[in-house]
C-alpha positions in Angstrom: 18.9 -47.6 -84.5 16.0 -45.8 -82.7 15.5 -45.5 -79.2 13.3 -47.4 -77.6 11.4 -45.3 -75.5 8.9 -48.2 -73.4 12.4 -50.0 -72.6 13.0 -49.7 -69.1 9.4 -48.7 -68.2 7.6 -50.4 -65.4 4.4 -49.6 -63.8 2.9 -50.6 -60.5 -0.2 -51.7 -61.9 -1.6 -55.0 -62.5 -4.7 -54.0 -64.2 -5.9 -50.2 -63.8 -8.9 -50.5 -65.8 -10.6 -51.9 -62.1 -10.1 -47.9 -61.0 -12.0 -46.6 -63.2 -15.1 -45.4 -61.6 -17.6 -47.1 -64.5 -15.5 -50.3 -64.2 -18.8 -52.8 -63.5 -17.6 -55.1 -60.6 -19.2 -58.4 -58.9 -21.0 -58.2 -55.9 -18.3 -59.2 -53.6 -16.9 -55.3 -54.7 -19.9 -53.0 -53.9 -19.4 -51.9 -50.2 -22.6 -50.5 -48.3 -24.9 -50.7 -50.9 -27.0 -53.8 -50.3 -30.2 -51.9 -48.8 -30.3 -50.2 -52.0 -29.9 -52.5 -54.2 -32.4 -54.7 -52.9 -35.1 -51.9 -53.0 -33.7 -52.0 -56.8 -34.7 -54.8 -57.2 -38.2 -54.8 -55.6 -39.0 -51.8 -57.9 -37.6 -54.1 -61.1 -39.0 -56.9 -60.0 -42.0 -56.9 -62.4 -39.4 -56.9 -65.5 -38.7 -60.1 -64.7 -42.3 -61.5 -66.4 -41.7 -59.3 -69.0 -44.5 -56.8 -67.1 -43.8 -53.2 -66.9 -41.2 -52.3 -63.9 -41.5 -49.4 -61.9 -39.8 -45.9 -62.5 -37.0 -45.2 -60.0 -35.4 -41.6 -59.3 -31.7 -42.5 -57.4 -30.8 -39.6 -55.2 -27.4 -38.4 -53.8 -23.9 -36.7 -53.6 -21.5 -37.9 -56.6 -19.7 -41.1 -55.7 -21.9 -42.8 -53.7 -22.5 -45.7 -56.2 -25.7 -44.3 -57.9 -24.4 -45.2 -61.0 -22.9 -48.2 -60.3 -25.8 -49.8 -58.5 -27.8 -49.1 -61.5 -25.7 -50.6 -64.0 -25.2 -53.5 -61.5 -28.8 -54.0 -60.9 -29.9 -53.9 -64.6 -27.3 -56.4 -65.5 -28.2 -59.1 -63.1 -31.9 -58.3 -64.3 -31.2 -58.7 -67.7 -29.5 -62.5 -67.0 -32.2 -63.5 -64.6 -35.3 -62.8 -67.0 -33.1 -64.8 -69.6 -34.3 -68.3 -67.2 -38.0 -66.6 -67.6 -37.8 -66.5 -72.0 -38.0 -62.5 -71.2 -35.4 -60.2 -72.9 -34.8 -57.1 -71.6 -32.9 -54.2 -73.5 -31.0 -51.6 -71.5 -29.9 -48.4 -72.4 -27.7 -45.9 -70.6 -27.5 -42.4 -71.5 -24.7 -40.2 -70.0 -27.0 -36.4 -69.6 -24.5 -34.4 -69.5 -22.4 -35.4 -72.2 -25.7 -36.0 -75.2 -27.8 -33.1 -73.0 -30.4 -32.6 -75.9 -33.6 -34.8 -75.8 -32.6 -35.4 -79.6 -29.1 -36.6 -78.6 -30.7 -39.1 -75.7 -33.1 -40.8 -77.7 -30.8 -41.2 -80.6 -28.5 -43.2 -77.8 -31.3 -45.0 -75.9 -32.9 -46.3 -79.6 -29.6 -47.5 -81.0 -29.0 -49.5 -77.5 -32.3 -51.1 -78.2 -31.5 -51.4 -81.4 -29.7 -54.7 -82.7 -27.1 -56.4 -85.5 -29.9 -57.1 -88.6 -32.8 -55.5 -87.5 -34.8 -53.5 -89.6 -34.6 -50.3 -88.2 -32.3 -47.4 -88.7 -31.4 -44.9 -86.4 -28.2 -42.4 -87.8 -26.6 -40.5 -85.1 -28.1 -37.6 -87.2 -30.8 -36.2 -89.5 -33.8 -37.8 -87.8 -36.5 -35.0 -86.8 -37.3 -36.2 -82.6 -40.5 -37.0 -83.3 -39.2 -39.4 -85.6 -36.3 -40.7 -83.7 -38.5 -41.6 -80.7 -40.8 -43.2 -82.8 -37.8 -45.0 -84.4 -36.5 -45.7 -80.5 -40.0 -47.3 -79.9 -39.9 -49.3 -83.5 -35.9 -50.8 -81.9 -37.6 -51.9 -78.7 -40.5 -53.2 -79.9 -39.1 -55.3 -82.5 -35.9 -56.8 -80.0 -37.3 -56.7 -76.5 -39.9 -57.7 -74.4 -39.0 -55.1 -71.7 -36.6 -51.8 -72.0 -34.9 -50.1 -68.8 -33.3 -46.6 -69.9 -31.0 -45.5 -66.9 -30.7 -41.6 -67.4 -27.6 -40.2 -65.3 -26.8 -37.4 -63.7 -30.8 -36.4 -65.1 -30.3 -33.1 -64.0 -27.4 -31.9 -66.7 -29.9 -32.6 -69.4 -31.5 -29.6 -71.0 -34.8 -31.0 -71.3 -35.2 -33.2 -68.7 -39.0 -32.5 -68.2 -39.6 -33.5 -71.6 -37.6 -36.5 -72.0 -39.1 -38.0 -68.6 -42.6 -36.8 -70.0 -42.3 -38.5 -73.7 -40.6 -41.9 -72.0 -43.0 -42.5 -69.1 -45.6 -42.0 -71.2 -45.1 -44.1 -74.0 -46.9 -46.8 -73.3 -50.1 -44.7 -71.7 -49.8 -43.0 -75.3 -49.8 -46.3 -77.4 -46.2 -45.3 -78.7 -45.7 -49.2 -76.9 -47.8 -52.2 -77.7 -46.2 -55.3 -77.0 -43.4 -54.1 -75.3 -42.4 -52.1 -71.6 -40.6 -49.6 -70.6 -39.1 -48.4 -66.9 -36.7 -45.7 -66.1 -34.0 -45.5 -63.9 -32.9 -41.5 -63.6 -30.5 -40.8 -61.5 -29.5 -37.3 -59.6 -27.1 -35.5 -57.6 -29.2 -33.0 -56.9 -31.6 -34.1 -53.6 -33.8 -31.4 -54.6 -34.1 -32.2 -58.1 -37.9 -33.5 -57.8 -38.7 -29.9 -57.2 -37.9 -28.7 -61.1 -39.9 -31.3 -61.8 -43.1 -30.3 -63.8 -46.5 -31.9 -62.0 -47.2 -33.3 -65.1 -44.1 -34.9 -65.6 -44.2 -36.0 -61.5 -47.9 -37.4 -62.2 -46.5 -39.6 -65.3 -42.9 -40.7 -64.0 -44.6 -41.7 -60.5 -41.3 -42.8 -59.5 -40.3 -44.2 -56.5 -37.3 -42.7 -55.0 -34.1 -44.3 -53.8 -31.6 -42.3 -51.3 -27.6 -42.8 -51.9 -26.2 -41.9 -48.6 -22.2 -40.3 -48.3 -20.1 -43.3 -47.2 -18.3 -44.0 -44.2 -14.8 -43.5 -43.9 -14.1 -47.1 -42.9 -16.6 -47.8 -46.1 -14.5 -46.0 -48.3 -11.8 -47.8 -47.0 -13.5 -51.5 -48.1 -14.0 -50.0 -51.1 -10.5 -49.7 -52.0 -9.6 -52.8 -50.3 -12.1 -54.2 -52.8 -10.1 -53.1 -55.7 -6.2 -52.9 -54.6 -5.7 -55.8 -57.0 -5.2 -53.3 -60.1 -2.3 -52.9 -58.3 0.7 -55.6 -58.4 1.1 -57.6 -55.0 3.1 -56.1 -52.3 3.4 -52.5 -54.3 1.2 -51.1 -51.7 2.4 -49.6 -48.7 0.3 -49.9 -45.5 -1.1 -46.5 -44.9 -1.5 -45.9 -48.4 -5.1 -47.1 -48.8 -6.4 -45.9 -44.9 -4.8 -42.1 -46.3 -6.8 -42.2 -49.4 -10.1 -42.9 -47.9 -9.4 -40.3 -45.3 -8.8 -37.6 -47.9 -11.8 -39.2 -49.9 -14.1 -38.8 -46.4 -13.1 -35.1 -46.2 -15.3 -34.7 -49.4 -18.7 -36.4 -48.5 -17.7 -39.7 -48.1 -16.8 -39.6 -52.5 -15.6 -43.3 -53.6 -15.3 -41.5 -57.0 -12.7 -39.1 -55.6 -11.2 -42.1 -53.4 -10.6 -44.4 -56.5 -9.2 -41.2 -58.4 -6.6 -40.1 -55.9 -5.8 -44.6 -55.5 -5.5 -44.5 -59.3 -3.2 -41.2 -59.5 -1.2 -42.4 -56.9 -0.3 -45.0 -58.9 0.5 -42.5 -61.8 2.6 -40.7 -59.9 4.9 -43.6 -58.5 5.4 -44.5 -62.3 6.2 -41.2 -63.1 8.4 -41.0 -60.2 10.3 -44.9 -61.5 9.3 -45.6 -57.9 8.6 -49.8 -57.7 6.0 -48.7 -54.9 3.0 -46.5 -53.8 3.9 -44.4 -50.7 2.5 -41.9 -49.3 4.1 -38.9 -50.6 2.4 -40.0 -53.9 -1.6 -40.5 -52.4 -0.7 -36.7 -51.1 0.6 -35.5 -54.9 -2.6 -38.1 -56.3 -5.0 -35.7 -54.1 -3.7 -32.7 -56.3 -4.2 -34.8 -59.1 -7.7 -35.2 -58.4 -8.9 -32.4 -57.2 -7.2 -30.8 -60.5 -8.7 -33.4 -62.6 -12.2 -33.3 -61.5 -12.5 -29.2 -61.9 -11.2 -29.9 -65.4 -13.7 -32.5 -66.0 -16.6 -29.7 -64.7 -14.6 -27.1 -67.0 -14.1 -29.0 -70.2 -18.2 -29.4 -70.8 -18.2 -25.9 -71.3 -17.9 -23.4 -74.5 -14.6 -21.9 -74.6 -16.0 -18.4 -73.8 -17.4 -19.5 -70.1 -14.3 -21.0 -69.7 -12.4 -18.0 -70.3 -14.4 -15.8 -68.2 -13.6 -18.7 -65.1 -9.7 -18.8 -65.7 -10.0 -14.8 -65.3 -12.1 -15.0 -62.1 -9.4 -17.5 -61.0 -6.4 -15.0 -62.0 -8.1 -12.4 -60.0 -9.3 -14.7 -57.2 -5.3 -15.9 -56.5 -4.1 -12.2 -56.7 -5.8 -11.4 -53.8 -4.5 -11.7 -50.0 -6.8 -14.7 -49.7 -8.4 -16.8 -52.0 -11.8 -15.9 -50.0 -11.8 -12.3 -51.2 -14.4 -11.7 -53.8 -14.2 -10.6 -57.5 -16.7 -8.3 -58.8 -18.3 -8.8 -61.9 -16.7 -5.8 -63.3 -13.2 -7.1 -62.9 -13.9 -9.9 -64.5 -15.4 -8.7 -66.9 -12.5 -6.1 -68.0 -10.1 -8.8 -67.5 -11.9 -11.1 -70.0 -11.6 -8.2 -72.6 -8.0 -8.4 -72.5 -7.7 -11.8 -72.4 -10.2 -12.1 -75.6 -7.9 -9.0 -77.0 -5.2 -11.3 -76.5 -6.6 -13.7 -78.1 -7.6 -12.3 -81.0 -11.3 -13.4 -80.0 -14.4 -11.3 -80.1 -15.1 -10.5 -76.5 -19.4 -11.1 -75.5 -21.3 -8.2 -74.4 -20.9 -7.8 -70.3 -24.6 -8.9 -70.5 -23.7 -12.5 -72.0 -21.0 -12.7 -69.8 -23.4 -11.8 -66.2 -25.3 -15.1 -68.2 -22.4 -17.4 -67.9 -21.2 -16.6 -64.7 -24.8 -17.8 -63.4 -24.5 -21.1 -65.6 -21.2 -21.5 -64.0 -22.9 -21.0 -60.6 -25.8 -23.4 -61.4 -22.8 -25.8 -62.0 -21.9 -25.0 -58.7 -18.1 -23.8 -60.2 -18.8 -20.5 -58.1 -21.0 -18.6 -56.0 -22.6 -15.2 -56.7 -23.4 -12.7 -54.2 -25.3 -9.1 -54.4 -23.2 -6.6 -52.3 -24.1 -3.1 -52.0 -21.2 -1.2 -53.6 -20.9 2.3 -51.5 -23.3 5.1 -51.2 -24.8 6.7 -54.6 -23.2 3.4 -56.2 -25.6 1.2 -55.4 -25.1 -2.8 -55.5 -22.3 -5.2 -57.5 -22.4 -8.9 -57.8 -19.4 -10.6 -55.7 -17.9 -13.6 -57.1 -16.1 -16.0 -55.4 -14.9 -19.4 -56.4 -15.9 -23.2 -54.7 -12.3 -24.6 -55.6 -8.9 -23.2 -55.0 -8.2 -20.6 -57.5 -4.6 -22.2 -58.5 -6.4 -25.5 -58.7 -8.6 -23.6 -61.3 -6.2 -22.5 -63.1 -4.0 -25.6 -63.1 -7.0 -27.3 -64.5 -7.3 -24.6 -67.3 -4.1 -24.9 -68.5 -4.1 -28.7 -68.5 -7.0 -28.4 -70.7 -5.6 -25.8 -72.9 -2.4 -28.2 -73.6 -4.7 -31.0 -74.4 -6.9 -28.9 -76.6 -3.5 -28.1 -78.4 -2.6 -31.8 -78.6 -5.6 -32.7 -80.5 -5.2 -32.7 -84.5 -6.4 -30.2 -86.1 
C-alpha cells in the first residue's frame, strides 16, 4: 500500500488566499486609505453617466495600497453605474510582467472583450496598430465606459507611447460612442518627469499621493486579515512584531502580509500548531529572500548571472559594504559562463546590464578614480544583503530546474 504523504499534515491556516497581497477585500479591510479613495472617486465620478472620467497617475513606495485602492475603487464603480443602465469595462494590465505596448493592449482589448462578441483578439499575430484598433472595436461594442489601470507604469518599455495612443483615443476618433479613463499607477514619485510633454499635455492626469504607513497602521492591517489564520493559532506579539519589521521598510503592508503569510509557512513546516515568534523572525528572511527573487526572476538569465557574481564577490569581502569593481565582476562572470558551458557577453554588454540592474534599483554604481596613471573604475555595491542575493538565486535556479522541460 502507498504512503500517504498529506496524512498527518496540518496547517495553521484557515484561508491563506486573504494574504495574498492582490486578494480584493471589503472596505472594512483597507486601513488609512479613505482620503485617497475618495479623491478616486471624485476623479471617476463622471463614469458613473457613462461620460468620460478623468485620468489619474497613483504615486508612492510599493505597498502602500496603490494597487489595491485602484482595483477597489473600479469595482465599486463598475456596480454603482449598473443602477445608472451604464456598463463600464475594466482592464488591468500588470507593466512589468506584459512590458511591450503590443503585450498591454493585447491584455486591456481581451478584458474588454466579452463571451460571443464579434471580435477577435489572439494573444499573438495582430500588428499594434491593429490590436489597438481591435481593443477599441471590444470596447466599443460591450461598454459604455472603459477604465484601464496600468501598474507599476514605470516597468513598461513604452510607457510614453502607450499613455500617448490611450488618452488620445477618443480626441483621435479611435472612440465614438464609447469612453475611456486611465488609472496608471507608479512607484517612482518622480516618474512624471520621463514623461514626454506631449504625452503630459494628452494624459492631463490628476495625481494621487500614496503615503508609507504608520506602524500602528500596518498593524490594523494585519489585524484586518488574521482570520486566514485558524482562531487562537496566533500568539500575542506575533502580529505587533510583523508590523514593526514591516515599518523598518517604509511603512510596506506588502512586506508585512509577506512575512504574516511566511510565518505561517514556517510553523507548518516546523509541525508547530501555532505562530510564534521565532517564526515572524525566520518569515522576515523569507521575505526579504522572496522579494529579491521576485526583482531577479524578470530578468534574462545573463543579468542574472552577472548579479549572483557581484553577490559572490560582495560576501567575500570583510563587509558586505565594500565595493566590487566592474572588472571583477566581470572576470568572475567568464568563469561562471565557462562553467556553464555558456557564451560569455562582451564586458561592454555586461557594463549595459549592470546599469539595468541599477535602474531596477538591484545595485548602485559609483565612478571611483582607480590610482594615479590608472584613471577611474566603476564601484559596484549591492542594495540587499549579498547572502540574501544569493539565497534568492539559488532558490530560483532550483525552481527553474523543477520546471518540465
Amino acid at each position: 500500500m502507498s504512503r500517504n504523504f498529506f496524512d498527518g499534515l496540518n496547517s495553521v491556516f484557515a484561508n491563506k488566499d486573504i494574504l495574498q497581497i492582490d486578494y480584493v477585500v471589503d472596505e472594512s479591510r483597507i486601513i488609512g486609505r479613505d482620503d485617497q479613495l475618495e479623491a478616486l472617486a471624485q476623479s471617476l465620478q463622471p463614469a458613473l453617466e457613462g461620460s468620460k472620467p478623468n485620468n489619474c497617475l497613483l504615486f508612492g513606495k510599493p505597498g502602500t495600497g496603490k494597487s489595491l485602492c485602484a482595483k477597489f475603487i473600479t469595482k465599486q464603480l463598475q456596480r454603482e453605474a449598473t443602477a445608472n443602465d451604464v456598463s463600464i469595462g475594466r482592464a488591468y494590465v500588470d507593466c512589468a510582467q506584459s512590458n511591450t505596448e503590443t503585450g498591454a493592449i493585447t491584455e486591456i482589448g481581451q478584458m474588454f472583450n466579452t463571451d460571443g462578441s464579434d471580435v477577435s483578439i489572439p494573444d499573438t499575430g495582430l500588428a499594434t496598430n491593429t490590436v489597438y484598433n481591435r481593443a477599441w472595436d471590444a470596447l466599443e461594442e460591450n461598454h459604455d465606459v472603459g477604465i484601464v489601470i496600468l501598474d507599476e507604469i514605470d516597468k513598461h518599455r513604452d510607457y510614453n507611447s502607450l499613455l500617448m495612443q490611450l488618452s488620445r483615443a477618443g480626441e483621435a476618433n479611435k472612440l465614438n460612442s464609447s469612453s475611456l479613463g486611465i488609472i496608471a499607477i507608479s512607484n517612482k514619485p518622480r516618474f512624471k518627469d520621463k514623461l514626454q510633454e506631449r504625452t503630459l499635455s494628452s494624459l492631463n492626469e490628476r495625481g494621487h499621493i500614496f503615503p508609507p504607513y504608520e506602524p500602528a497602521q500596518l498593524e490594523q492591517i494585519l489585524n484586518a486579515r488574521k482570520d486566514a489564520y485558524k482562531d487562537g493559532v496566533l500568539e500575542s506579539d506575533v502580529i505587533p512584531l510583523a508590523a514593526a519589521k514591516a515599518g523598518s521598510r517604509h511603512g510596506d503592508a506588502r512586506k508585512a502580509m509577506d512575512i504574516f503569510r511566511y510565518a505561517g509557512e514556517v510553523a507548518n513546516k516546523a509541525g508547530s500548531d501555532t505562530v510564534k515568534r521565532s517564526h515572524v523572525e525566520q518569515g522576515f528572511e523569507e521575505a526579504e529572500v522572496e522579494e529579491i527573487l521576485q526583482i531577479i526572476s524578470r530578468l534574462p538569465p545573463h543579468s542574472r548571472l552577472v548579479i549572483q557574481s557581484v553577490a559572490a564577490l560582495s560576501a567575500d569581502r570583510d563587509t558586505t559594504a565594500d565595493p566590487v569593481t566592474t572588472t571583477e565582476a566581470y572576470e568572475l562572470y567568464q568563469r561562471k559562463c565557462n562553467f556553464d558551458a555558456t557564451d560569455a557577453l562582451s564586458e561592454r554588454r555586461v557594463r549595459d546590464l549592470l546599469k539595468e540592474a541599477e535602474f531596477l534599483e538591484i545595485l548602485s554604481r559609483k565612478r571611483k578614480p582607480a590610482g594615479h596613471a590608472l584613471g577611474s573604475e566603476t564601484q559596484i555595491t549591492l542594495i540587499d544583503d549579498p547572502e540574501k542575493v544569493l539565497r534568492a538565486t539559488k532558490k530560483l535556479d532550483e525552481r527553474s530546474d523543477d520546471q518540465p522541460a
